[in-house]
C-alpha positions in Angstrom: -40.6 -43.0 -11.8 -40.9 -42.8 -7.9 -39.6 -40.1 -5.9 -36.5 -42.4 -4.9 -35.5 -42.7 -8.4 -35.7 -39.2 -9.0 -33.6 -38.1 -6.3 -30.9 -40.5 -7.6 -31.1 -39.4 -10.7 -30.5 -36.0 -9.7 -27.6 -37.5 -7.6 -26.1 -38.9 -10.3 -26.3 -36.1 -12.5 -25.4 -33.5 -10.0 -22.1 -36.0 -9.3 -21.4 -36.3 -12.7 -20.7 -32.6 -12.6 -18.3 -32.8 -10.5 -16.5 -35.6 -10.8 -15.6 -33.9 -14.5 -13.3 -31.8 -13.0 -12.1 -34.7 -10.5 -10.6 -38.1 -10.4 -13.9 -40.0 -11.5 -14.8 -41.0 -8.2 -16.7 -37.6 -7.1 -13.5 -36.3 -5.7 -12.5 -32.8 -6.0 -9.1 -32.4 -7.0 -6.6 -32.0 -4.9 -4.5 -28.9 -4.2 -0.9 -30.6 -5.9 -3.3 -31.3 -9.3 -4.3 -27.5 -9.1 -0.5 -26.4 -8.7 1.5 -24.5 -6.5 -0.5 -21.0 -5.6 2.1 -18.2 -5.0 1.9 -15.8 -2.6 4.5 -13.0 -3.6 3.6 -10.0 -5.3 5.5 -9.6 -8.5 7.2 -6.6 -10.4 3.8 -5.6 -12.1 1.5 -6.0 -8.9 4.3 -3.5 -7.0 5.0 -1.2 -10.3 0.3 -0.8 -10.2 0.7 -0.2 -6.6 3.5 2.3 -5.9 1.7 4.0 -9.2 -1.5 4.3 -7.6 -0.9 5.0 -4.3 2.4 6.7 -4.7 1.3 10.6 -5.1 -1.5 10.0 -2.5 1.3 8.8 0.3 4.0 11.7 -1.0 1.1 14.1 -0.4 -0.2 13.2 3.0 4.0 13.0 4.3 4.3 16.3 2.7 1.0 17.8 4.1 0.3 16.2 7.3 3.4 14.1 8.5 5.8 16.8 7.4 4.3 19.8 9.3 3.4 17.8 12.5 7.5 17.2 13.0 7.9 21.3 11.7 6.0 22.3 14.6 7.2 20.1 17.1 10.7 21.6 16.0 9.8 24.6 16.2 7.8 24.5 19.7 10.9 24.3 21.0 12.3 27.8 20.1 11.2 31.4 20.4 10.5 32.4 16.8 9.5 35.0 14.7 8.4 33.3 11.9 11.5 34.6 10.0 14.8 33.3 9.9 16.5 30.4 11.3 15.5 29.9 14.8 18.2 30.4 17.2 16.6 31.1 20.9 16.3 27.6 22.0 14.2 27.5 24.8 13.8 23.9 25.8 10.3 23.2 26.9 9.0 26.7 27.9 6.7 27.7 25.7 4.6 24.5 26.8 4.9 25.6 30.3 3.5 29.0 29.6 0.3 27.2 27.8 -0.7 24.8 30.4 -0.4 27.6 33.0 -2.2 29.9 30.8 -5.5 30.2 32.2 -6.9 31.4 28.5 -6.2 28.5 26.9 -7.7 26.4 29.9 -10.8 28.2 28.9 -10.1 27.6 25.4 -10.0 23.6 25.9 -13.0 24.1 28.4 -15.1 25.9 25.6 -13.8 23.1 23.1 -15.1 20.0 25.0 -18.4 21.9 25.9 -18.9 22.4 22.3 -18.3 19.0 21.5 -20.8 17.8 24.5 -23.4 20.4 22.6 -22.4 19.5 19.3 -23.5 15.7 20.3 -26.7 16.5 22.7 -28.2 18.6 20.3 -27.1 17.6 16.6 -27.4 14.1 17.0 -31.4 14.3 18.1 -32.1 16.7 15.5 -30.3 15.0 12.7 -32.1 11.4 13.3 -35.5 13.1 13.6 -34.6 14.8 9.9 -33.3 11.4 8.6 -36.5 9.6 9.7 -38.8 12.5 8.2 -37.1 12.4 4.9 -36.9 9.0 4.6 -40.5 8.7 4.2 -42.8 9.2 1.2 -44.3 13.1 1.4 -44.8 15.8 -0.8 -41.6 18.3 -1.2 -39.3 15.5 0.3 -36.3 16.4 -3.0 -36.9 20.4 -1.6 -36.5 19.6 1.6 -33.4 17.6 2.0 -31.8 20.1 -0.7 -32.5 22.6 2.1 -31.3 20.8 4.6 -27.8 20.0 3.2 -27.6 23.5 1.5 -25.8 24.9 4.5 -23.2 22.6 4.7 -22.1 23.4 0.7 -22.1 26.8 1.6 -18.4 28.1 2.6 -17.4 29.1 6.4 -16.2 32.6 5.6 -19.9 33.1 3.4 -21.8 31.6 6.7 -19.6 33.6 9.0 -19.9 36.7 7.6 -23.6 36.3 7.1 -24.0 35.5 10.3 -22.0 38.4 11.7 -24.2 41.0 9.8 -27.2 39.8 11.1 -26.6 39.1 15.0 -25.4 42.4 15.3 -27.0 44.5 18.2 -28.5 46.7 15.0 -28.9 44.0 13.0 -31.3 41.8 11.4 -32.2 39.5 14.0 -32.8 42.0 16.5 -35.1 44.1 13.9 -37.8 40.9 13.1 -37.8 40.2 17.3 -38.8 44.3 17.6 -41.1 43.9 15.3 -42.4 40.8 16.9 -42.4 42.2 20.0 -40.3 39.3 21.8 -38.0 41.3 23.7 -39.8 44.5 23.4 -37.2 47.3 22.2 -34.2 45.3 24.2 -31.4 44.7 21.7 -30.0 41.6 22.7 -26.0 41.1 22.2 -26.0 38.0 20.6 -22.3 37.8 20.3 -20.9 39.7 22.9 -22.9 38.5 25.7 -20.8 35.4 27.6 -24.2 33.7 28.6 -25.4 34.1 25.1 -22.7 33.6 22.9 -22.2 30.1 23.4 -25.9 29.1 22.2 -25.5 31.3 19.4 -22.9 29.5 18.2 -24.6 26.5 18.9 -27.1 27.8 16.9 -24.6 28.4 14.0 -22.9 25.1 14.4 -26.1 23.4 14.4 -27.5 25.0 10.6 -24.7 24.6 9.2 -23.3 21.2 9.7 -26.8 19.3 10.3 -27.0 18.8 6.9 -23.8 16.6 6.5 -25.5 14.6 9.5 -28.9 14.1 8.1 -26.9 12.9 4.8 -25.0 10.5 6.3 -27.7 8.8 8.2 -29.9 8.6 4.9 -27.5 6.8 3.7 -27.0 4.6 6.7 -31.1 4.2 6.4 -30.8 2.8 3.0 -29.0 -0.5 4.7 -31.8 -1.2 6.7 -33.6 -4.3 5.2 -37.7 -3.6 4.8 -38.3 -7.3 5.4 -37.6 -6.5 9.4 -40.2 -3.7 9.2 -42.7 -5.8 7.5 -42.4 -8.7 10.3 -42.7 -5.9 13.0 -45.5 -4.5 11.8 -46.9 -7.8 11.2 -46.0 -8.4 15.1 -48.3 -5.3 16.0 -45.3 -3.3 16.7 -46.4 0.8 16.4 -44.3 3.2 14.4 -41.7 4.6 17.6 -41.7 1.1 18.6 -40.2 0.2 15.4 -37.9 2.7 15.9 -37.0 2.5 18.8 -36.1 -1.6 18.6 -35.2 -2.1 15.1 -33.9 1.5 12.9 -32.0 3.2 15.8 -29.7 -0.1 16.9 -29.0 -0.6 13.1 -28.2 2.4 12.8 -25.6 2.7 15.6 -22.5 2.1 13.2 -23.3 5.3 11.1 -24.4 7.2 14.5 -21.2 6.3 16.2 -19.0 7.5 12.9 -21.0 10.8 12.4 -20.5 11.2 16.4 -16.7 10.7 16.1 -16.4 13.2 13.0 -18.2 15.9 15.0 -15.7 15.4 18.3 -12.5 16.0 16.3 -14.2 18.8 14.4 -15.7 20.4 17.3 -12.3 19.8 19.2 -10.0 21.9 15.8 -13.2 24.9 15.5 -12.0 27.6 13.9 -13.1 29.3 11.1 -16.6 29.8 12.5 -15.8 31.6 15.6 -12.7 33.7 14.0 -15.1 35.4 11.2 -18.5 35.8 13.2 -16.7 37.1 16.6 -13.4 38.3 15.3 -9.8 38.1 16.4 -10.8 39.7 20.2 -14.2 39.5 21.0 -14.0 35.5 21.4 -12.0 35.4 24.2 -14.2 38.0 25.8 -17.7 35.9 24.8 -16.5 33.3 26.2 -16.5 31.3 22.7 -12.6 30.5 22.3 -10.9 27.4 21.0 -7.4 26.1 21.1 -7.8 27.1 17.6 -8.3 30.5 18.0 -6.3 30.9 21.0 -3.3 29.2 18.9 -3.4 32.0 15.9 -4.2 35.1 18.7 -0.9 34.0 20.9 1.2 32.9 17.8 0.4 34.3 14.7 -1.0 37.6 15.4 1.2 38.2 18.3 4.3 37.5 16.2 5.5 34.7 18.3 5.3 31.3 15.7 7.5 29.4 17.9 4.6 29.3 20.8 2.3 29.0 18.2 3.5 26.0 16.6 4.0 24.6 20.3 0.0 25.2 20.9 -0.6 23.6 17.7 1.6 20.6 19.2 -0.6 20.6 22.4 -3.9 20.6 19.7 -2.5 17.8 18.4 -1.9 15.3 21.2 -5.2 16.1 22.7 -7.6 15.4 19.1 -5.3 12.3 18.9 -6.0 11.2 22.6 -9.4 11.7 22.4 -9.8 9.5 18.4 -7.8 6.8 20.3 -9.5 6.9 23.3 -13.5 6.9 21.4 -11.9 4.3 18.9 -11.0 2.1 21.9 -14.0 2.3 23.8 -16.6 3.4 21.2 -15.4 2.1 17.5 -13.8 -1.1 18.6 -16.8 -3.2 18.0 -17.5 -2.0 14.9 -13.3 -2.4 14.0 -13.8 -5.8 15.3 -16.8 -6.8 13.1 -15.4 -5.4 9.9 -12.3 -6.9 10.2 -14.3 -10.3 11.0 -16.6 -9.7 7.3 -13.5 -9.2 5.4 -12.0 -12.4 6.5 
């Protein structure tokens, strides 16, 4: 049988196939034989939904939509925290924080730890992810090391931290006995030009372990077939890098860096339990965060404490819409494009 034949053959068989769920004549069948498709969702599909996503929705109004409009009602007052609030006082309390030069600082230490937080992290975290995405010997031990941090709880961290950057403390002991600094204690935490890098410092052990993590995984989606063709193509290892893992890797990069920006921008727990209710102002180490439970909480005023938490607010959520505009929108545009 020549080739000719055969490929009819195949034709033949191939449109016999087809034309058995057709009209005979090879045609598919059209849309009226299939039926009419509906579109509407009936009682069953809307019971499964409201069931499912019912308790998550009544959760995140109660929790999240719920206090946002509390403390916007309550900005507007001068409250104690008890009783129904009475001293209406129009928009004062958000005139007395944007003239406050404290909680200038505050926002000025926020953004500059967000600026650190990127410049710092991001480097160290991609170097990690590219060492422990190879094969080596102790790879398990060290990327349980690596993440460990991050498991660990704030106030654990904090205090542990606290203990030993204390001008008597451990830190200062090993440098003596080193002889880095001689028998100079240094004041890790209450020194302004120092205290900003030690938190750095802090910031940087414990969350580069969430980072690391994340880009793994991002790693993993990285086809081997385009390292194999640039390897092939004489391309050397930072090369590689450089042109193939780091552009692919963008998406992941961009959603860790957008995490770490509203995180950095609502700090809190760190710098309340390592430098305490006082000393941060003083270190130079505030955030709006801090500055918000000082001024309201502590100082009994929760009516200018829910106002500053107002003002925290509108400035995380200009900043995510801003970065999803300029930064995210590509990849917004190209998921939305796969799923169609």
């Amino acid at each position: 049988m020549s080739d000719t034949q055969v490929s009819s053959a195949a034709a033949s068989t191939l449109g016999g196939g087809v034309t058995s769920g057709g009209d005979g004549a090879g045609n598919a069948p059209s849309p009226a034989a299939r039926g009419p498709r509906s579109s509407r969702i009936g009682w069953r599909q809307r019971f499964e939904i409201t069931l499912l996503a019912g308790p998550a929705i009544a959760v995140f109004v109660l929790f999240v939509i719920l206090p946002v409009f509390m403390a916007a009602y309550y900005g507007f007052y001068r409250w104690h925290g008890y009783g129904k609030p009475t001293d209406f006082v129009w928009f004062q309390n958000y005139k007395v924080i944007l003239s406050d030069p404290a909680f200038r600082h505050a926002v000025l230490h926020n953004f500059q730890i967000v600026a650190l937080s990127l410049l710092i992290q991001g480097p160290v975290a991609i170097l990690l992810a590219l060492l422990l995405n190879r094969k080596m010997r102790g790879r398990s031990i060290i990327r349980v090391l690596v993440f460990v941090p991050w498991v660990v709880s704030e106030i654990i961290a904090g205090t542990g931290w606290s203990l030993m950057l204390q001008t008597q403390g451990a830190v200062n002991a090993i440098l003596t006995d080193l002889h880095v600094f001689g028998r100079v204690h240094v004041d890790w935490l209450g020194n302004p030009h120092i205290a900003i890098w030690t938190l750095m410092v802090i910031l940087t052990w414990k969350y580069i372990g969430f980072a690391v993590i994340l880009l793994m995984a991002g790693l993993q989606n990285i086809p081997e077939e385009l390292y194999e063709a640039a390897t092939m193509d004489g391309a050397g290892y930072w090369q590689t890098q450089w042109r193939i893992t780091l552009p692919l890797l963008g998406p992941t990069i961009r959603i860790w860096a957008f995490l770490s920006i509203i995180g950095a921008l609502q700090l809190f727990d760190l710098v309340y339990i390592v430098w305490g209710q006082y000393v941060a102002g003083v270190a130079g180490v505030s955030t709006m965060a801090t500055y918000m439970v000082q001024n309201g909480r502590l100082a009994g005023n929760y009516g200018y404490g829910n106002a500053v938490a107002v003002v925290l607010f509108f400035i995380s959520l200009f900043v995510a819409l801003v970065y999803q505009r300029l930064v995210l929108r590509r990849d917004v545009a190209g998921s939305e494009g796969k799923a169609r």
